[in-house]
Structures are given as structure tokens and as C-alpha cells.
N, C-alpha and C positions, 0 to 999 in steps of 0.2 A: 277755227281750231279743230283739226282733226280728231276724232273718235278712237281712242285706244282698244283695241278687241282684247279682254282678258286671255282669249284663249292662244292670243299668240304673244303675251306675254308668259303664259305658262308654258308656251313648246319653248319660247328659248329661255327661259329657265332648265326645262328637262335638257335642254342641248348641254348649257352651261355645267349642269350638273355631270353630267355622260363627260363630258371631256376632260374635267376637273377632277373628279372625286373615282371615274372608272380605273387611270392608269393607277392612280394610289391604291387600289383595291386589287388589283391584278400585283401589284408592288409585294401585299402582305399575305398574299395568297400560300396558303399552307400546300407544299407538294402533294401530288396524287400518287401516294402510295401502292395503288394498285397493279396487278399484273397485266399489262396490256397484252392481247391476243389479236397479230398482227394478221389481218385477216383480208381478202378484198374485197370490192362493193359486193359483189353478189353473195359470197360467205357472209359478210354482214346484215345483208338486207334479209338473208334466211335467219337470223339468228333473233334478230330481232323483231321481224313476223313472227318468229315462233312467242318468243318472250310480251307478245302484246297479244295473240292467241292465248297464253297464258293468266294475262292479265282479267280479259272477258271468260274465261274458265270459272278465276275464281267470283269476280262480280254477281255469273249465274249460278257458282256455286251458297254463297250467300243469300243469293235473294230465293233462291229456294229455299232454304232452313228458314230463312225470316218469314215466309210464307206457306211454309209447311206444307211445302210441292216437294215431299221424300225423290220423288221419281226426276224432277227435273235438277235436282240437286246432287243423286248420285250421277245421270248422265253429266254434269258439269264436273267431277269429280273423276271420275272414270278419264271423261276428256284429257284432263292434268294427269292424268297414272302413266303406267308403262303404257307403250307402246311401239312399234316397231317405228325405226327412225330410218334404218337401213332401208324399209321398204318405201319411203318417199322419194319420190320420182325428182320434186324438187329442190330435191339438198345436196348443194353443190359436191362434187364426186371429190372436191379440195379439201372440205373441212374438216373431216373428222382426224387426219393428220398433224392437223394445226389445233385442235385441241388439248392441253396436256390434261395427264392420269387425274389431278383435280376438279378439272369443269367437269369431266365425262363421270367423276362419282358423286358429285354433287349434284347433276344431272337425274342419274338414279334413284339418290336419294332422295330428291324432291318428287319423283313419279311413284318410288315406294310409299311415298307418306299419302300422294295422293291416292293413291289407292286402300290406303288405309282406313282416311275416310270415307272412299267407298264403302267398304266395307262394315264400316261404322254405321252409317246411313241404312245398306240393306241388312243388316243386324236390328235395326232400331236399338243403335247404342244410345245411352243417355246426354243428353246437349253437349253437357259438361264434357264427356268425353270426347263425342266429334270437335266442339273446338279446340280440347286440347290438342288430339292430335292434327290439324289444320293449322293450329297456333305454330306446331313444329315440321310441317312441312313447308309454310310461309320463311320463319328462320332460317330452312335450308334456301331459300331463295334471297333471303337480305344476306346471308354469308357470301354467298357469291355474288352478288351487286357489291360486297364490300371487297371483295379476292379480287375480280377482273375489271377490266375494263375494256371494249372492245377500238383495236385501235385502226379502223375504217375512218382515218377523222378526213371528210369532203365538205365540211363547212366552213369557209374563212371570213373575218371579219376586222375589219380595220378602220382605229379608230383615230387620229390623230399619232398617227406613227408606231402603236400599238396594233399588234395582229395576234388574232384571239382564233384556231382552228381547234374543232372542234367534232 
């Protein structure tokens, strides 16, 4: 009598499951209301370099307040503020066209706030206040992850006659 391996009892379970329960989920999937910004690979792969540049901004901006490195915390901060975008060598000479008046002032706006806390930081504003103002220059960032969507989709995936691109 052969030996049952649990664990290839559990992958075709996860198959069973994936094929059965994925198309009824895709079935009741609420549309994506967002504004898609038809963009090409390389307008996409700068934007979202930029937005993961973004991401370890704020991580260092953080772990310097948690560790009360003023100094590494406003250069993280600073990072995330204005700065010249025009003057990047690597930003596709197509995108900013294909931007509309929205992304480019929420854009702003999110480098205004970070500078704000700049600001905050080499003021020695009080906690309270830098994460206020951080708490709303973060907002200006979940507002547009809720407004756009970037529409570079080169990921496809197909599942039992189901195609998922992404």
C-alpha cells in the first residue's frame, strides 16, 4: 500500500481550489473605478521606480523619528519634497503629456507636504505635529493610488479559460 504524501494532497487541494472558487471571484469582482493612465513600458517602469523610491523615503523617514536621527530623517523627507523632475535624465521625454492636470497636482502636493515635514524636523516641531503633517502628505498619496491606475498592464495569466492581465 503506497504512502500518501500530505503535501501533495494539499497542492491539489490549493489547484482544486484556484480553479473552482478563482473564476467565481473574478465573477463578483467589483469594477475598477479608477482612472487608468495609458502609459508604455518605460513611462511605466519610471513611474513606478519613482513611487517605490518613494516608498523607502518614507520607511527612512520613519525610522529616523523612531530613532531620533533628526538628521537622517529630514534627508528622507527632503528626498520625498520638491524637486526638479524635469532635470532627470531618465524620465521618459513621453510622460509628462500623458499625465493629466490631476496626477501632476497631487504630485505637488504630496512633495509640498513633504517638505513640510522637512521642515518640521529642522524646526524641532513637536511629534504631534510632524506626524500630523506626514499623516497628510501620506493622504495625498492614498488619494491618487485611489484616482489612477497605471494602465502598462504586461502581466497575463490564465486560468482554466479565464485571463487575468494585469
Amino acid at each position: 500500500m503506497p504512502l500518501r504524501c500530505p503535501s501533495r494532497r494539499k497542492h491539489r487541494l490549493r489547484r482544486y481550489l484556484l480553479v473552482v472558487l478563482f473564476p467565481d471571484a473574478l465573477a463578483h469582482a467589483q469594477p475598477d473605478g479608477r482612472q487608468e493612465l495609458a502609459l508604455n513600458a518605460a513611462e511605466a517602469d519610471y513611474v513606478r521606480a519613482g513611487m517605490r523610491e518613494h516608498v523607502v523615503d518614507i520607511q527612512a523617514l520613519l525610522a529616523g523619528l523612531a530613532n531620533h536621527d533628526l538628521d537622517a530623517a529630514a534627508r528622507a523627507a527632503h528626498s520625498a519634497g520638491t524637486r526638479s523632475l524635469d532635470g532627470d535624465p531618465t524620465r521618459p521625454p513621453t510622460l509628462g503629456p500623458k499625465l493629466p492636470a490631476a496626477w501632476k497636482a497631487m504630485l505637488q502636493a504630496r512633495m509640498r507636504g513633504f517638505d513640510q515635514v522637512a521642515h518640521d524636523i529642522a524646526s524641532t516641531a513637536e511629534t504631534a505635529r510632524t506626524l500630523r503633517d506626514l499623516s497628510t502628505a501620506m493622504a495625498t498619496c492614498v488619494g491618487c493610488h485611489e484616482t489612477f491606475k497605471l494602465g502598462s498592464s504586461s502581466f497575463r495569466v490564465e486560468i482554466g479559460g479565464f485571463a487575468i492581465t494585469w
